[in-house]
N, C-alpha and C positions, 0 to 999 in steps of 0.2 A: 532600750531597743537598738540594735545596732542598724550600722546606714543603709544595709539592701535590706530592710525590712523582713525581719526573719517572723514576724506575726503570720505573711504572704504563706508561710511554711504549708500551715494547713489545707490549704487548697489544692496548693501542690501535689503534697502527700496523698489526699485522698481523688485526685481528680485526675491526676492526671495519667496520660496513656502509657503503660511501662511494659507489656508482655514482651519487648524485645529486649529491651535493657537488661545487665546482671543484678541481681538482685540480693539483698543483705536478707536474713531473717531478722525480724524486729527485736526477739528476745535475748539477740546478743547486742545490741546498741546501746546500754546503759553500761555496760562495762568498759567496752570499747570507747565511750565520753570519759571515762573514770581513766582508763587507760592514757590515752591522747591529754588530758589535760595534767597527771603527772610526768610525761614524759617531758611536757614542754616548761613545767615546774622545774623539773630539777636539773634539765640540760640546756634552757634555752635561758640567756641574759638577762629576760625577762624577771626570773627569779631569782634575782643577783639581788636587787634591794627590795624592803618591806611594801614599799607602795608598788612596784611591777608582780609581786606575788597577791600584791590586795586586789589589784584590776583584772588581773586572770581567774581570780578568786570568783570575783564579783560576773565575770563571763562564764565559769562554768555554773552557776545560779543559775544566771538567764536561760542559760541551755538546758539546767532541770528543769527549771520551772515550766521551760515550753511543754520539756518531757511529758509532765505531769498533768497537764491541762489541755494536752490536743490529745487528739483521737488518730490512733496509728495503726493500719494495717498488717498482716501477720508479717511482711516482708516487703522491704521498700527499696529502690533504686538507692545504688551507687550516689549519684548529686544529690540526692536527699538528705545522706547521711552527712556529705562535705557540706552540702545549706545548712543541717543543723548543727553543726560544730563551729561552724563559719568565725562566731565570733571568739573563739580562743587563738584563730591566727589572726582576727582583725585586728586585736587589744595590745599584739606586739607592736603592731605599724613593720614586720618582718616577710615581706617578700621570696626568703630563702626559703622561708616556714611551710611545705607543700604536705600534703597528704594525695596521694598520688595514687588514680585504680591500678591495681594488681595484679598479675596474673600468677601462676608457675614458670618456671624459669624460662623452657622448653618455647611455653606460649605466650611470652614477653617477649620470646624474638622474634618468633612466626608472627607477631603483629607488626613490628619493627621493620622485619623483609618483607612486609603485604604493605608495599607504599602506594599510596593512591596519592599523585601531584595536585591534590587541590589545594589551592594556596588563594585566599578571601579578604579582602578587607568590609568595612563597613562602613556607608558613606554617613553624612551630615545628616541626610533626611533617613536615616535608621536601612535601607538595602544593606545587600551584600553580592560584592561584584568580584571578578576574577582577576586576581591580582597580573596572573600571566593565561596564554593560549590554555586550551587543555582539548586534547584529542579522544573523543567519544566512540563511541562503538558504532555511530553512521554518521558522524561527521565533526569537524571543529568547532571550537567555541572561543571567541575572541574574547582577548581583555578586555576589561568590566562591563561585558555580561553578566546579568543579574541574575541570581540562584535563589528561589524563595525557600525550598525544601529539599531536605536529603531524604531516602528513602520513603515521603509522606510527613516528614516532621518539620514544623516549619524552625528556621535558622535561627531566627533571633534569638525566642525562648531555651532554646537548646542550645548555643553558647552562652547563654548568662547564664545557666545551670551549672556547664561544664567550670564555668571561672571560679566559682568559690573554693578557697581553700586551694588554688593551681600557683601559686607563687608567682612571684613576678612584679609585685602588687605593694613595693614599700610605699607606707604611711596612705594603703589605700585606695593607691591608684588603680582602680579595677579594670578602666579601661585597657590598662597597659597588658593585663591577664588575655583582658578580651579580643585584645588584638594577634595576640602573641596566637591561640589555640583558631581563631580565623585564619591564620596562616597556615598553622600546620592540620588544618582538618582533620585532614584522612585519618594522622595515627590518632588523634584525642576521640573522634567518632567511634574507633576499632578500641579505643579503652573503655570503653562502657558498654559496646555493643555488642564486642567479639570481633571475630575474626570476620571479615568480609570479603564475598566472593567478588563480589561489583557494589555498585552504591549510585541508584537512582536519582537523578536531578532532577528538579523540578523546578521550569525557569517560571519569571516572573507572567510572561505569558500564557501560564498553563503546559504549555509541554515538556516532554520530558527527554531526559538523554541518559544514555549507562554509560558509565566508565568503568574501567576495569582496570587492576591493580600493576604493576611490573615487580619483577623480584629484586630486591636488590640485598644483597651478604650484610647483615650487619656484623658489625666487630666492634667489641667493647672499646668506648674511646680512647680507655690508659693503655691498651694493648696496643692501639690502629697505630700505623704507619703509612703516609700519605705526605704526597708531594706538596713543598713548601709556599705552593702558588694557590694551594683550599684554603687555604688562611691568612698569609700574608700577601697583598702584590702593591707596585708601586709603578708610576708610569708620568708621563707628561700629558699634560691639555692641550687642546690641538695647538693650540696658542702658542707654547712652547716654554710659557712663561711661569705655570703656577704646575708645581708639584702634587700627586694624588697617591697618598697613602691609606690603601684597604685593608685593614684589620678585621677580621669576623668572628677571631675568638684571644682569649689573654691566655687562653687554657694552656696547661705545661704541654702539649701536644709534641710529640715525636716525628720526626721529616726524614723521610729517607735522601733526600738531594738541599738540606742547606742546615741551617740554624738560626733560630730569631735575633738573637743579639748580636750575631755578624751581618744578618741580612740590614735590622735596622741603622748600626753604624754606617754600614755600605752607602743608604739612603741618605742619612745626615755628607756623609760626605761628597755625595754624588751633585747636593744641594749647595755645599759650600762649593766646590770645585769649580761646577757649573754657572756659580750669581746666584742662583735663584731666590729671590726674596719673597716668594708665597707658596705655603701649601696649606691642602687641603687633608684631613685625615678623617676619613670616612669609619664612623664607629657603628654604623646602624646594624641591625640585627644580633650587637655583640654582645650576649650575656654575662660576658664577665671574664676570671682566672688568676693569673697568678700574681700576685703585689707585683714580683718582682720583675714582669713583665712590665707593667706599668712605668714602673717607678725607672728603669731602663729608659722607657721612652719619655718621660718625662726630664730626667736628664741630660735631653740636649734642647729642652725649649726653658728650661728653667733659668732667670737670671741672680739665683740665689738658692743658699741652702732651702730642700724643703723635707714635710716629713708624708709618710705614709699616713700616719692617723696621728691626730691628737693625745686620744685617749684611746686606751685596751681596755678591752674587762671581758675576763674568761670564765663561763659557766659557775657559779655556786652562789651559796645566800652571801647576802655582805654580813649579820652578823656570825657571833662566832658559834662553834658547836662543842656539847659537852667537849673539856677537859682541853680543849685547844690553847696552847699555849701563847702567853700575849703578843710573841713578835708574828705567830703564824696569821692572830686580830688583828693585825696591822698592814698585813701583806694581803690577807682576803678585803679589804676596807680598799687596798690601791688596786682591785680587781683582780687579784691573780696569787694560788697561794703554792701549788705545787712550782718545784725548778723549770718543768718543763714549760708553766706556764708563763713565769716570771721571764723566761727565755723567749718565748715569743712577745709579751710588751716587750722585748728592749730589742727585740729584730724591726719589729714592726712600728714602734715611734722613734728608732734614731734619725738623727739630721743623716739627710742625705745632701753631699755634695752636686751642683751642677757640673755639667762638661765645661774644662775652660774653653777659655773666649775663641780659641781656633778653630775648636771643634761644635761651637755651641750655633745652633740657629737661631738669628734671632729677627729673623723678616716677621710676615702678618701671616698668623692663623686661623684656618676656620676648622671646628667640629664638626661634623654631620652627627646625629642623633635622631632617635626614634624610640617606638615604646621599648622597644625591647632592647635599649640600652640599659643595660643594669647592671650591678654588685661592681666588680674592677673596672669596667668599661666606663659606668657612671663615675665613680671615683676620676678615673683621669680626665674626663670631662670638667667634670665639675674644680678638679687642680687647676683646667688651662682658663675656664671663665671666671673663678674666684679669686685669681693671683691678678686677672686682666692679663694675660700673655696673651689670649684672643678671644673666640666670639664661637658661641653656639648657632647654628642653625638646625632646622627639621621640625620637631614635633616631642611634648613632653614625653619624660623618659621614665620606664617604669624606676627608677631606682631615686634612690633617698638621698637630698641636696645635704643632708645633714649625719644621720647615721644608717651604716649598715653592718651585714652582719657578717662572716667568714668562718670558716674551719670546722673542723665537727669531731666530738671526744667518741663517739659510737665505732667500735672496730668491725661492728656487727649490724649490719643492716637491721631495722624495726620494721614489722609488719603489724597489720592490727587486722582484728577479725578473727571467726572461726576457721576462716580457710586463706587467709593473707589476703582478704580483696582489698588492701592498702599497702601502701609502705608509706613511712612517716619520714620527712628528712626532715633533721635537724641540723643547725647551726649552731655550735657554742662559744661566737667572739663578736662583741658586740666593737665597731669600731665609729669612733667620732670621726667626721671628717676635719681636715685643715678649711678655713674658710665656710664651716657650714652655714647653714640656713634651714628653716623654716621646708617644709614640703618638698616636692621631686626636681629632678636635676629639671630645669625648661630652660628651653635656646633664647637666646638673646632676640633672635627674626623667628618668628613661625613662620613653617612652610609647611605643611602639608599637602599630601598627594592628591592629586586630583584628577576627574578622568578622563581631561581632556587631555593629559599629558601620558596616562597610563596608554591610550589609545592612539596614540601618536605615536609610542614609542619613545618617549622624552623622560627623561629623568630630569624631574623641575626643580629638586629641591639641591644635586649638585650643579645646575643652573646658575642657581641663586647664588649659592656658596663663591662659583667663580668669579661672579662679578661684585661681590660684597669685598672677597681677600683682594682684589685688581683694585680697590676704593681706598682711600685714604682716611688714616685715623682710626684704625680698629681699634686702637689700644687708646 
């Protein structure tokens, strides 16, 4: 049985309220499990050695066997299907591994441009409050205000629905899923429910309030071009003393007015020029992107050669296959058997040099981290707390203190269904971390949000950070 209780399935399945949600027909679902678990067979890392194809093996069982002994309606909700597969992305402990609802192209955007700003968190005692203001159709609604239901549906069971199978979630952490899809509401509601005109609140007190959507252009992110202050910015504490660098994405992202790797040098030197012996570098909300982004910045905090990953292992089984010749066994065994693939292990685990000593910072660092630090973001994290260069703060982080996964062999998007109500992302590079460990990146301080500071206006957890990097002995 796996850990969110997929026995619970049938309850669900037959009980619960779905006339608005999109709906699968039931008699395509046994192929679509068949589909979904050799896609992740033969393109996920997972099935590189004998025992990660035994455990997948052994989860897609589980998921007949439910097949076979529950009782299933002619046609079931969207999270029904991702609860019943659940355990073929659990058994990776892979985060990247999503099965995502679907639309036609057309109405993948129209959901994208129908932004509704509701942005949620969930406190201690299980609520769900308003991360920021939000303007209603007769009046405002302040930070953490309580929100019990959207359109009649009450929040809680309807985000643990929407998290399974949503990524984000290495080795597990589902909270971090859960956090992630309470933030962005609006669009994860409008992927299960359609296109939405408005979307009824219903506060903790019984009343209700409508909000209504604004437009906003989406543009594919490898096309967009957007100023280089959406992603990077860098500024001083009032203090004047501790540097703050905001990162939001590692993504290869395009700048009409700078470039990340001139921006970041500018920084380090703005740091040495200046004295400044502490900074802050704010990761939270940053899903992840490019090595070489990282490992860029990493480069002026590092006091020694370091490496991107340990280990590489790219897509295939580890033994050999008919007729394969013994040095090709040799090269699929050190995870990697095509040139192309053999080429990224040796991009991806060389020594990388530090900045010398003129150019290098080497005052006290702190992280900011959150769930939704993940994939590259968690990597550099987890470089600066593993080497001891500095110290984590914030709240555990969806991503893997030990392995995760990168790159994808698919030139061609996968859909799964009779009418693509999915697409399936895959990752095919499993990578070790330098310095791993055991479970998700976690801060050195927990801090977590709380609402007495959301309601004030305070950001508690770069609070903290200030006066942690101002303290003595980080290292």
């Amino acid at each position: 049985m796996n850990r969110h209780g997929l026995s619970l399935l049938i309850l669900t399945i037959l009980c619960t309220s779905v006339c608005a949600q999109r709906m699968l027909p039931f008699s395509a679902v046994p192929d679509m499990v068949d589909e979904v678990y050799e896609t992740i067979r033969d393109h996920h890392p997972i099935g590189y050695e004998s025992a990660g194809r035994e455990r997948l093996l052994a989860a897609r069982t589980q998921v007949q066997g439910f097949m076979s002994s529950a009782r299933f309606a002619d046609s079931i909700a969207l999270w029904d299907f991702t609860r019943l597969v659940s355990p073929l992305q659990e058994v990776t402990d892979c985060g990247h591994l999503i099965l995502e609802p679907h639309f036609d192209s057309l109405m993948n955007v129209r959901v994208r441009e129908n932004v509704f700003p509701l942005s949620l968190m969930r406190t201690d005692d299980g609520r769900f409050i308003l991360l920021k203001g939000l303007r209603t159709t007769t009046d405002s609604l302040l930070p953490t205000t309580a929100i019990a239901a959207i359109n009649g549906e009450e929040l809680g069971p309807m985000i643990d629905n929407m998290a399974y199978f949503a990524g984000l979630n290495d080795v597990g952490n589902v909270s971090a899923t859960q956090a992630a899809i309470a933030r962005g509401m609006g669009l994860q509601y409008q992927r299960h429910y359609g296109l939405q005109a408005s979307l009824t609140l219903t506060l903790t007190d019984g009343s209700r309030r409508e909000i209504l959507p604004t437009h906003r252009p989406w543009v594919d992110p490898k096309k967009k071009v957007t100023p280089i202050a959406e992603t990077i910015t860098f500024r001083y504490a009032e203090d004047g003393q501790t540097g703050i660098l905001d990162i939001n994405s590692f993504a290869d992202r395009k700048f009409r007015d700078g470039n990340y790797y001139k921006f970041v040098k500018q920084v380090f030197d703005t740091l040495k020029q200046s004295g400044t012996r502490q900074l802050i570098i704010d990761l939270r909300d940053n899903t992840g992107g490019s090595s070489g982004r990282i490992n860029y910045l990493y480069s002026f905090l590092s006091e020694g050669k370091f490496r991107f990953a340990d280990r590489i292992i790219l897509t295939g089984p580890a033994k050999a296959l008919p007729g394969e010749s013994a040095k090709d066994l040799k090269r699929r065994r050190s995870g990697a058997v095509s040139k192309h693939g053999r080429k990224v292990q040796r991009v991806l685990s060389k020594a990388m040099k530090p900045r010398k000593a003129n150019l290098r910072f080497d005052g006290e660092v702190v992280v900011l981290i959150n769930e939704m630090t993940f994939s590259a973001s968690g990597m550099f994290a987890r470089f600066v707390q593993g080497s001891g260069r500095g110290k984590l703060l914030g709240v555990t982080a969806g991503a893997s203190a030990g392995t995760t996964f990168g790159g994808s062999n698919r030139k061609k998007r996968l859909f799964i269904g009779p009418n693509e109500e999915f697409e399936l992302k895959v990752n095919n590079i499993a990578l070790q971390l330098p310095y791993a460990i055991e479970g998700n990146v976690t801060p050195d301080i927990i801090v977590p949000i709380t609402e007495d500071a959301l309601r004030e206006g305070r950001d508690e957890q770069l609070e903290r950070a200030l006066v942690l990097v101002e303290g003595k002995g980080l290292r």
